[in-house]
GUMITI-357261 format. One record per atom (N, C-alpha, C, O): x, y, z; atom name. Coordinates in nm, 2 decimals. Atoms other than C-alpha are relative to their C-alpha. Layout:
% residues N
<r xx="X" yy="Y" zz="Z" site="CA"/>
...
% end
This chain:
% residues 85
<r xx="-0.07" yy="-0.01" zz="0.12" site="N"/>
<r xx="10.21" yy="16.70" zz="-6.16" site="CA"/>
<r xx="-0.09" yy="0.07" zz="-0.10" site="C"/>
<r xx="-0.21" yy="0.08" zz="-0.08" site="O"/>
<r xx="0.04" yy="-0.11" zz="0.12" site="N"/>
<r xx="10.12" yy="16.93" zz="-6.47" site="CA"/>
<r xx="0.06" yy="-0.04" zz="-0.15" site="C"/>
<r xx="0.16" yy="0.00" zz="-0.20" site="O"/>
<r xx="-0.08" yy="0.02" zz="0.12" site="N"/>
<r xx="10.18" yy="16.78" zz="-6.81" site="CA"/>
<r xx="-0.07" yy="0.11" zz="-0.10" site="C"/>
<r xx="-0.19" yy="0.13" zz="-0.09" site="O"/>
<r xx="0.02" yy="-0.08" zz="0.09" site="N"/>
<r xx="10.14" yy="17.03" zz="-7.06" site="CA"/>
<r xx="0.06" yy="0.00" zz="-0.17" site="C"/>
<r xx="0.17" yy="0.04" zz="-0.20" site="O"/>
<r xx="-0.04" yy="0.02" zz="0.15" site="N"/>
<r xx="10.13" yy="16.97" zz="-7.47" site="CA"/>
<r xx="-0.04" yy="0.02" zz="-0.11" site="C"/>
<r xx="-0.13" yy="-0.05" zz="-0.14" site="O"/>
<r xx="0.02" yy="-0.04" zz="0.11" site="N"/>
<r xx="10.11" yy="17.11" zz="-7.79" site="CA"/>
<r xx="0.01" yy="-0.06" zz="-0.07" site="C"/>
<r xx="0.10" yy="-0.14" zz="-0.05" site="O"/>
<r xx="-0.04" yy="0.09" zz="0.14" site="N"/>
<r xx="10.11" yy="16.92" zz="-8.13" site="CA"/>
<r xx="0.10" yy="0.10" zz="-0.04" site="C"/>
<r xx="0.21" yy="0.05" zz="-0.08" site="O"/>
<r xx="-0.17" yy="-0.12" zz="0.06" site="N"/>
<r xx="10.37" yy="17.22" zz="-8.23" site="CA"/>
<r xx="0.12" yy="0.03" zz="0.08" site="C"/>
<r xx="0.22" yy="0.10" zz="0.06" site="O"/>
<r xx="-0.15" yy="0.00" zz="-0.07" site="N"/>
<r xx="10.58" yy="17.15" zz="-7.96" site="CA"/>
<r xx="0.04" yy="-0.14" zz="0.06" site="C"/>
<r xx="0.02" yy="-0.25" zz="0.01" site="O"/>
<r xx="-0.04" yy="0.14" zz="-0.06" site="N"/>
<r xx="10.74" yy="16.91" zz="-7.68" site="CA"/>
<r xx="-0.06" yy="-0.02" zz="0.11" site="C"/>
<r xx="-0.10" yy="0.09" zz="0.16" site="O"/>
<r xx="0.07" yy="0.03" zz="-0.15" site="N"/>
<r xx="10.59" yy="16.79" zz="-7.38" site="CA"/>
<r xx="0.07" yy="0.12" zz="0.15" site="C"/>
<r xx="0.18" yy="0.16" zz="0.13" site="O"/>
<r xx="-0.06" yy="-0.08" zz="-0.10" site="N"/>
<r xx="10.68" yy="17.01" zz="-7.04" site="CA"/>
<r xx="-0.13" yy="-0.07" zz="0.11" site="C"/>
<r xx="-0.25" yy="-0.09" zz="0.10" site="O"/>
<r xx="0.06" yy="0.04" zz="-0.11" site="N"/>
<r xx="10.62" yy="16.86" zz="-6.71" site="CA"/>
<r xx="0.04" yy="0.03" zz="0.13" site="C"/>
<r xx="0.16" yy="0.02" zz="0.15" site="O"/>
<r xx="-0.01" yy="-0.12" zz="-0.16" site="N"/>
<r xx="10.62" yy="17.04" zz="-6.35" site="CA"/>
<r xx="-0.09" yy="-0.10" zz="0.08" site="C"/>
<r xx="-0.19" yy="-0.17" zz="0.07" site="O"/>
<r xx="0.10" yy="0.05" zz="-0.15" site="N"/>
<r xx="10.56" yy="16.92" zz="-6.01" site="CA"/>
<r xx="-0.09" yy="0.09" zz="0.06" site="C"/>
<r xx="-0.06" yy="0.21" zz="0.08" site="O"/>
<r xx="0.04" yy="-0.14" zz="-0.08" site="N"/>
<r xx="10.32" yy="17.11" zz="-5.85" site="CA"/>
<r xx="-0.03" yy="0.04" zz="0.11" site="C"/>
<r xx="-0.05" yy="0.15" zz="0.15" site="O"/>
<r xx="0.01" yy="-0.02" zz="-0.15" site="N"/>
<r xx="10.27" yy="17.00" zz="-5.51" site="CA"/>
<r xx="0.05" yy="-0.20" zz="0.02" site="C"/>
<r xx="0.04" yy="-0.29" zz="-0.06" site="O"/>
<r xx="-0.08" yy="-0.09" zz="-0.05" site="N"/>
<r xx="10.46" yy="16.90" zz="-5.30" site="CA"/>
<r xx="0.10" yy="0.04" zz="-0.10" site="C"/>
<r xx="0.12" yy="0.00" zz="-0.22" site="O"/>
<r xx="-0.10" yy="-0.08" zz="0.09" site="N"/>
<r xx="10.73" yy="17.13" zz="-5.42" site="CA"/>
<r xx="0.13" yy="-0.10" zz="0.00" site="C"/>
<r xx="0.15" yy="-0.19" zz="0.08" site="O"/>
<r xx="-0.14" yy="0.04" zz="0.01" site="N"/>
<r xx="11.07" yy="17.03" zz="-5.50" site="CA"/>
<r xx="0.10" yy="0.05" zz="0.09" site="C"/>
<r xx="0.12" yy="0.17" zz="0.08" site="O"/>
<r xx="-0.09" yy="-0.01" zz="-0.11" site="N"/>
<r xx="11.32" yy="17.04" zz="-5.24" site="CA"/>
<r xx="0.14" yy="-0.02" zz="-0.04" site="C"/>
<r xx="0.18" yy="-0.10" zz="-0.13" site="O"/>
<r xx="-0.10" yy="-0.06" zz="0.04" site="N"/>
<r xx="11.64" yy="17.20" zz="-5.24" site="CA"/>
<r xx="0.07" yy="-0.16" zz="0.13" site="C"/>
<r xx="0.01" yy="-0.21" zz="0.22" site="O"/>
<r xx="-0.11" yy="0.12" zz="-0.09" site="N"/>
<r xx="11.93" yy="16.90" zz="-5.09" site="CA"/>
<r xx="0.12" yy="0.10" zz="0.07" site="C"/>
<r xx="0.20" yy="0.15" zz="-0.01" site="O"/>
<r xx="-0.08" yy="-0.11" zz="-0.07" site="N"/>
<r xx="12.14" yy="17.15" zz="-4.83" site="CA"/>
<r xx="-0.01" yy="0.16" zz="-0.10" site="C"/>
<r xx="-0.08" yy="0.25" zz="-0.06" site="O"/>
<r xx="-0.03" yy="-0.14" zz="0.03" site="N"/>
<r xx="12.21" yy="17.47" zz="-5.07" site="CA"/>
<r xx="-0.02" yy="-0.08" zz="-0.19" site="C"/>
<r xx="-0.02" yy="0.00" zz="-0.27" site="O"/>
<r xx="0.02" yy="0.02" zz="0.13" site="N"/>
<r xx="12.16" yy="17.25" zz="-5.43" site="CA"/>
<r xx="-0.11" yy="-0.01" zz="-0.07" site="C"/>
<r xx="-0.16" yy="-0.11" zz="-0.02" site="O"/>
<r xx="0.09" yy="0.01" zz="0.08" site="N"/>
<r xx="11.90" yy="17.26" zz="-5.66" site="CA"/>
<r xx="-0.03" yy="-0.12" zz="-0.07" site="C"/>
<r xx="0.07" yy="-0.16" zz="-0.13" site="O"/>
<r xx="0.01" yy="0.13" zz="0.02" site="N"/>
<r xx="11.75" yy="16.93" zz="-5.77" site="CA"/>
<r xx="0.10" yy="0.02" zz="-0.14" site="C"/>
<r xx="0.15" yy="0.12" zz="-0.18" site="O"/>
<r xx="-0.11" yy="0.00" zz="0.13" site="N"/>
<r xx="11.96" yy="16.80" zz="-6.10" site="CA"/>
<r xx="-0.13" yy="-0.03" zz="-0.09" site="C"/>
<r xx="-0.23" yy="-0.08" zz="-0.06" site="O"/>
<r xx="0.12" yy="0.02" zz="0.09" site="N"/>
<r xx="11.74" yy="16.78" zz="-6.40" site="CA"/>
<r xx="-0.07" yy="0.08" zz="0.01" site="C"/>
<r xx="-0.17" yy="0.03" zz="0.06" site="O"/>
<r xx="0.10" yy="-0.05" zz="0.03" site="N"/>
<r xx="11.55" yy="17.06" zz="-6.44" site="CA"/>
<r xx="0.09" yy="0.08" zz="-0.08" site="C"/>
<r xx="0.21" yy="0.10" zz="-0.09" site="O"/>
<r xx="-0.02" yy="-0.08" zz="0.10" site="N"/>
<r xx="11.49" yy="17.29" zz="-6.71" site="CA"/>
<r xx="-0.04" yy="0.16" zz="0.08" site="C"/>
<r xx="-0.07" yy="0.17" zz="0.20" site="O"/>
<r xx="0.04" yy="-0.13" zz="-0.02" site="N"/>
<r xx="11.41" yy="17.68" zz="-6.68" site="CA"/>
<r xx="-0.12" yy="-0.01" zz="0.06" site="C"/>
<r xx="-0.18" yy="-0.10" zz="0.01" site="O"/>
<r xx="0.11" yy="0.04" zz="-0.05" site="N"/>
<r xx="11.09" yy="17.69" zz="-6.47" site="CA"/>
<r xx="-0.07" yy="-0.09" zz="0.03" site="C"/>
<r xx="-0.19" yy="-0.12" zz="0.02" site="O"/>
<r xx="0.01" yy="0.17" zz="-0.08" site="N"/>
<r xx="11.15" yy="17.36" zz="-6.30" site="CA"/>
<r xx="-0.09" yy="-0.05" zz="-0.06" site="C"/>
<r xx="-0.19" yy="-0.08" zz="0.01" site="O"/>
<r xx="-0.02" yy="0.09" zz="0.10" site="N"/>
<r xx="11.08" yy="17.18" zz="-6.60" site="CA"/>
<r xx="0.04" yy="-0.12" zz="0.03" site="C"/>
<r xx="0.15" yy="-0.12" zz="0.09" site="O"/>
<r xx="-0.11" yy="0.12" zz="-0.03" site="N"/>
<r xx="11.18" yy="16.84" zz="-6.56" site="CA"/>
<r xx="0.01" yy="-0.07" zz="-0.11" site="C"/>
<r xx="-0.08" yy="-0.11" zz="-0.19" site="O"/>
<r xx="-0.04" yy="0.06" zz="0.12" site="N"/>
<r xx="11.45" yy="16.69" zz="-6.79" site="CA"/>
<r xx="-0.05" yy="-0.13" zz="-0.04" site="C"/>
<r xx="0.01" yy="-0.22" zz="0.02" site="O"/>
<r xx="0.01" yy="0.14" zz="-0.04" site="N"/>
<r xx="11.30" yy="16.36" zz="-6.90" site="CA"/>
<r xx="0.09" yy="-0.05" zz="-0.11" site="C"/>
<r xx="0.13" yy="-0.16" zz="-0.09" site="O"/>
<r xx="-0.04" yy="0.04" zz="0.09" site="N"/>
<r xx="11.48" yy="16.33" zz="-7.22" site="CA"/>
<r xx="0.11" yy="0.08" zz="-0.10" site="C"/>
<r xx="0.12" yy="0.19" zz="-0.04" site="O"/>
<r xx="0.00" yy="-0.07" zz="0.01" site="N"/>
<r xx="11.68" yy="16.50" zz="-7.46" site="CA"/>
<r xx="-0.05" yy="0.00" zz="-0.17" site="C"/>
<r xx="-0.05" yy="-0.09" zz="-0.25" site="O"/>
<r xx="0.04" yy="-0.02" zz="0.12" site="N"/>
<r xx="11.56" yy="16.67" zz="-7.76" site="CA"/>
<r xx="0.03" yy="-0.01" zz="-0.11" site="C"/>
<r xx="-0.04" yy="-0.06" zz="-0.19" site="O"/>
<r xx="-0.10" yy="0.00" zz="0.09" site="N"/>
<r xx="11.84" yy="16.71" zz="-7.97" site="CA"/>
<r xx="0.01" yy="-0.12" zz="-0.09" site="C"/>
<r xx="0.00" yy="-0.14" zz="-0.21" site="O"/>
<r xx="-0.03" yy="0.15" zz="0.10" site="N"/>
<r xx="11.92" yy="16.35" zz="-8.05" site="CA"/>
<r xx="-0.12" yy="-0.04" zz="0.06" site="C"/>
<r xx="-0.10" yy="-0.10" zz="0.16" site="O"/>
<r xx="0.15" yy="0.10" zz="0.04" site="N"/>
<r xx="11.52" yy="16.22" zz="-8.08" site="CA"/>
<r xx="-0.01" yy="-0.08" zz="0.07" site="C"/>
<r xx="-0.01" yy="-0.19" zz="0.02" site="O"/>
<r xx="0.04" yy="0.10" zz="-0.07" site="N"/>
<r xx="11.47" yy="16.04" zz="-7.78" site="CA"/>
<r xx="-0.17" yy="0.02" zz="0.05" site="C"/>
<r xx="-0.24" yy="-0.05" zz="0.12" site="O"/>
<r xx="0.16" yy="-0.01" zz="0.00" site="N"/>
<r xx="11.13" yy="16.18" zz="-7.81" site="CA"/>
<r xx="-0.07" yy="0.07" zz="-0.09" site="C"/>
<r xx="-0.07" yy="0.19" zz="-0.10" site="O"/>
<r xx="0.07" yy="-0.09" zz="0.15" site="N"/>
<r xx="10.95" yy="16.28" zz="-8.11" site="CA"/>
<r xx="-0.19" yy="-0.02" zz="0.02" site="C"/>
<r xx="-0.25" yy="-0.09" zz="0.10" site="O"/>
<r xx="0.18" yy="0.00" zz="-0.01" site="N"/>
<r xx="10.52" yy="16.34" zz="-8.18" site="CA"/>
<r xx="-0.04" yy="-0.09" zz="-0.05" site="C"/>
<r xx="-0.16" yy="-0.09" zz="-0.06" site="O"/>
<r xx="0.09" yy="0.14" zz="0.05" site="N"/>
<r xx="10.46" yy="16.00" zz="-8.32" site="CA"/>
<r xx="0.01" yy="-0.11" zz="0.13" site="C"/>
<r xx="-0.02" yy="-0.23" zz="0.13" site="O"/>
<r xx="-0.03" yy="0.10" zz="-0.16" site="N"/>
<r xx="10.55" yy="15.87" zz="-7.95" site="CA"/>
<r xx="-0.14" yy="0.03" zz="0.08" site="C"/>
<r xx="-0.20" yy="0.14" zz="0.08" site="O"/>
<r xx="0.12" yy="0.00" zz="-0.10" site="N"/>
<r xx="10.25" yy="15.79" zz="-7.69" site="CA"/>
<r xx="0.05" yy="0.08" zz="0.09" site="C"/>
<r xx="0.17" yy="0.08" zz="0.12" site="O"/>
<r xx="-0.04" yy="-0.04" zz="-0.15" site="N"/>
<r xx="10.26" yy="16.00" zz="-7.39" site="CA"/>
<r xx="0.02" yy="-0.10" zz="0.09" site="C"/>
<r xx="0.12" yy="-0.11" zz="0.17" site="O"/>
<r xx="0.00" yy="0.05" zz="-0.10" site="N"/>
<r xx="10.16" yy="15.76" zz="-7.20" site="CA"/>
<r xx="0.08" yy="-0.13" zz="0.03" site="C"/>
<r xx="0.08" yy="-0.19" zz="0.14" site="O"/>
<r xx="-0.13" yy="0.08" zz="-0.01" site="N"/>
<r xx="10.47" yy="15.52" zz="-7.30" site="CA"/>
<r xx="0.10" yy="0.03" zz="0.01" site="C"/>
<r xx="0.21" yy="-0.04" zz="0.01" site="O"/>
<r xx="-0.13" yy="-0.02" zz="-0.02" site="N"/>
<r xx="10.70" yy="15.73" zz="-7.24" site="CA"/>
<r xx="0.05" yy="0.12" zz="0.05" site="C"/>
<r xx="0.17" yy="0.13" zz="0.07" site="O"/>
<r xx="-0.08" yy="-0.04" zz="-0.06" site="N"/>
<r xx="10.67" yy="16.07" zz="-7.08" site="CA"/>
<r xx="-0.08" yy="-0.04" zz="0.13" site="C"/>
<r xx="-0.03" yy="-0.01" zz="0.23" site="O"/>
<r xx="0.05" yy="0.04" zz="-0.15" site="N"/>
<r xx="10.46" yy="15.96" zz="-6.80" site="CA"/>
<r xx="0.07" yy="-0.09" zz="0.03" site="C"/>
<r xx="0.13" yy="-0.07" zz="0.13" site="O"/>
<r xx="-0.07" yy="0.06" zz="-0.11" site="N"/>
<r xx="10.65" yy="15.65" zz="-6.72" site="CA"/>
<r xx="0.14" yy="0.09" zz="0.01" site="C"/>
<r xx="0.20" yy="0.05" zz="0.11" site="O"/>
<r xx="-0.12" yy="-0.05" zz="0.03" site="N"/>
<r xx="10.97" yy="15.88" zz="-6.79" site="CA"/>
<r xx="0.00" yy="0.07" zz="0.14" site="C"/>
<r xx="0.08" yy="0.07" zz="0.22" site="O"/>
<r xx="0.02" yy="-0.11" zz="-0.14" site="N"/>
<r xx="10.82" yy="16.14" zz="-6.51" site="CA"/>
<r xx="-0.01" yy="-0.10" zz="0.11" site="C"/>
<r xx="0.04" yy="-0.06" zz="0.22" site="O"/>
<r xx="0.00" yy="0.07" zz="-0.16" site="N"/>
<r xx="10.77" yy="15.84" zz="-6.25" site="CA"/>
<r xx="0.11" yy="-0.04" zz="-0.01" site="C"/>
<r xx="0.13" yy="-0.10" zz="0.10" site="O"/>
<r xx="-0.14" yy="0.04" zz="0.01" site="N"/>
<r xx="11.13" yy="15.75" zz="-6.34" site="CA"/>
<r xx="0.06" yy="0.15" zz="0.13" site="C"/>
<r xx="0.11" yy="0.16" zz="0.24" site="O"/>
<r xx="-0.07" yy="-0.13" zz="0.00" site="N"/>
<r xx="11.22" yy="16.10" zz="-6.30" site="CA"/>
<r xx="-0.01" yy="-0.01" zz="0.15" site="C"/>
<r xx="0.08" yy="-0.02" zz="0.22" site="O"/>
<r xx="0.03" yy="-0.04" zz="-0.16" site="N"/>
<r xx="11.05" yy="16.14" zz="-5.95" site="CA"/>
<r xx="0.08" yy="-0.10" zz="0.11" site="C"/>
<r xx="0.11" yy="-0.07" zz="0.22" site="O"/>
<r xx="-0.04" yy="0.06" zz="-0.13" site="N"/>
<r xx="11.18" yy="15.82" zz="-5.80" site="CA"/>
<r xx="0.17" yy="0.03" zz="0.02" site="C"/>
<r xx="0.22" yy="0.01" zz="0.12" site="O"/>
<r xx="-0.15" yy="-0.02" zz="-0.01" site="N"/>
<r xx="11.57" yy="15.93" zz="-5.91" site="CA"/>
<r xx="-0.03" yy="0.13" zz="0.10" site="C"/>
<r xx="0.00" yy="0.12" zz="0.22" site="O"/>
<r xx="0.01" yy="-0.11" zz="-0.15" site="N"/>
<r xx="11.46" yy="16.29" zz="-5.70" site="CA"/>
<r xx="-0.03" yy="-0.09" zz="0.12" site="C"/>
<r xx="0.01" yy="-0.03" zz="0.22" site="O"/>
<r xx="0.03" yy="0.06" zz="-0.16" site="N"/>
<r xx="11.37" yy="16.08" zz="-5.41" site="CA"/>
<r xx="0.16" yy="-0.05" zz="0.11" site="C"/>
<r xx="0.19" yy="-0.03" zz="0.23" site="O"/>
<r xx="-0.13" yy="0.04" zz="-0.02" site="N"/>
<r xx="11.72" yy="15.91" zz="-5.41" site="CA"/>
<r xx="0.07" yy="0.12" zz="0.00" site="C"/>
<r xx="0.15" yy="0.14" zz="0.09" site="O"/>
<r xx="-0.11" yy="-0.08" zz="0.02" site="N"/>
<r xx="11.89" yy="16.19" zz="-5.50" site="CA"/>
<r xx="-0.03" yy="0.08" zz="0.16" site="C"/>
<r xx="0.05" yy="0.06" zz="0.25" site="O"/>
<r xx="0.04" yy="-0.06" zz="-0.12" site="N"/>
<r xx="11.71" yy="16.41" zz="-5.20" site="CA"/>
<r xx="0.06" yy="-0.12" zz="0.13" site="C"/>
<r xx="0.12" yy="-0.08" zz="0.23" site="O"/>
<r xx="-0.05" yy="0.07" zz="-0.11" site="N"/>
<r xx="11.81" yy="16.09" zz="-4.97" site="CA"/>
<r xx="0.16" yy="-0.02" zz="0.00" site="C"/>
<r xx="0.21" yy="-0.02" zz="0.11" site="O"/>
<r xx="-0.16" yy="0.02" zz="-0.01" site="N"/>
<r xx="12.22" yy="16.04" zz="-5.09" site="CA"/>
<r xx="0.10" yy="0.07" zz="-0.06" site="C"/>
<r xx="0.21" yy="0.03" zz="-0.06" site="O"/>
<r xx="-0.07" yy="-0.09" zz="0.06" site="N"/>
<r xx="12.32" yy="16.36" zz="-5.28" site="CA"/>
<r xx="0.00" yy="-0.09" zz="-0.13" site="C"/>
<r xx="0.04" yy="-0.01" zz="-0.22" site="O"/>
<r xx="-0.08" yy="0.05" zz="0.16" site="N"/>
<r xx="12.39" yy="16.12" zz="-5.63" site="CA"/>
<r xx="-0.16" yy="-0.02" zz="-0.03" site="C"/>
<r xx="-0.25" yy="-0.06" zz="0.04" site="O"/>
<r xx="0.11" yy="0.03" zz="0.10" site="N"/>
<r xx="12.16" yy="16.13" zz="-5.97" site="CA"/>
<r xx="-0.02" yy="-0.12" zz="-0.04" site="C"/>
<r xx="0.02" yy="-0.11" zz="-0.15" site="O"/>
<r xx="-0.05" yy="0.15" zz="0.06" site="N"/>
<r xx="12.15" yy="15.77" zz="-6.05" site="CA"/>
<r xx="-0.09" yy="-0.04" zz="-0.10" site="C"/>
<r xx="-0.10" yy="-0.16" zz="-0.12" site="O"/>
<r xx="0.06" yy="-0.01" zz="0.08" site="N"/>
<r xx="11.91" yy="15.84" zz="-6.31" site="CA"/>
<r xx="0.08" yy="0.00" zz="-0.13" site="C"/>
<r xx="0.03" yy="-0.03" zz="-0.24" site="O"/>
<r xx="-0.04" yy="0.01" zz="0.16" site="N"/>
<r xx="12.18" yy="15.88" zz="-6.57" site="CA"/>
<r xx="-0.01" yy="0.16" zz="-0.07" site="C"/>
<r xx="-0.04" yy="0.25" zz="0.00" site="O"/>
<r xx="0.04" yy="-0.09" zz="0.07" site="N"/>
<r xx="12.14" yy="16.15" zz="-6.83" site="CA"/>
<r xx="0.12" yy="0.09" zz="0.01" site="C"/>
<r xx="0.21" yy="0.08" zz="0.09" site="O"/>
<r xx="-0.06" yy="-0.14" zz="-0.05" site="N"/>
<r xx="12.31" yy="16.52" zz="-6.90" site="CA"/>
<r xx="-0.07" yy="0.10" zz="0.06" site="C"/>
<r xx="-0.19" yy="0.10" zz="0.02" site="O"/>
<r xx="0.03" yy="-0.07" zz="-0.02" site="N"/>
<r xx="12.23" yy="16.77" zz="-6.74" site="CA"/>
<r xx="0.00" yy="0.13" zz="-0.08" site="C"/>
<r xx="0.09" yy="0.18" zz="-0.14" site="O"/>
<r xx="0.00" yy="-0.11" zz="0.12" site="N"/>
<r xx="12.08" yy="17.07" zz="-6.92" site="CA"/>
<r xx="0.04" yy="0.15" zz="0.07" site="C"/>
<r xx="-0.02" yy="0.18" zz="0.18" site="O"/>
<r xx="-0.05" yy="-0.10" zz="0.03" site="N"/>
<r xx="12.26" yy="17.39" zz="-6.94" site="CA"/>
<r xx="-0.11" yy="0.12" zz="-0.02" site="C"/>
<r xx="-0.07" yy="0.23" zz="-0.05" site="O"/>
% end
């Protein structure tokens, strides 16, 4: 994993080994532009700079990873969320 963060921006977090695996012909659900992973969304403040990292996008990323694990084993996100556009 690769967390990467700015005080002038938002957190951005990438797997980096192993890679992410495609489920037959689909692309994991939850990612951003340069397999980003969604943990949250921006828009409506479910994460702002007076938040710990370590309360909420690291456990957010071991969330994240254990819904790819299911999802890679039964096709469904059961993680919840929208998916970003």
């Amino acid at each position: 994993m690769r967390l990467r963060y700015k005080l002038t921006g938002s957190p951005e977090v990438e797997v980096l080994e192993p890679l992410l695996q495609k489920r037959g012909s689909d692309n994991p659900p939850h990612l951003y532009p340069g397999k980003k992973l969604c943990l949250y969304l921006p828009r409506i403040g479910e994460w702002n700079k007076t938040m710990m990292l370590s309360q909420t996008i690291i456990p957010w990323t071991s969330e994240w990873l254990l819904n790819y694990e299911v999802w890679l084993a039964t096709g469904e996100w059961s993680g919840g969320g929208l998916h970003p556009r």
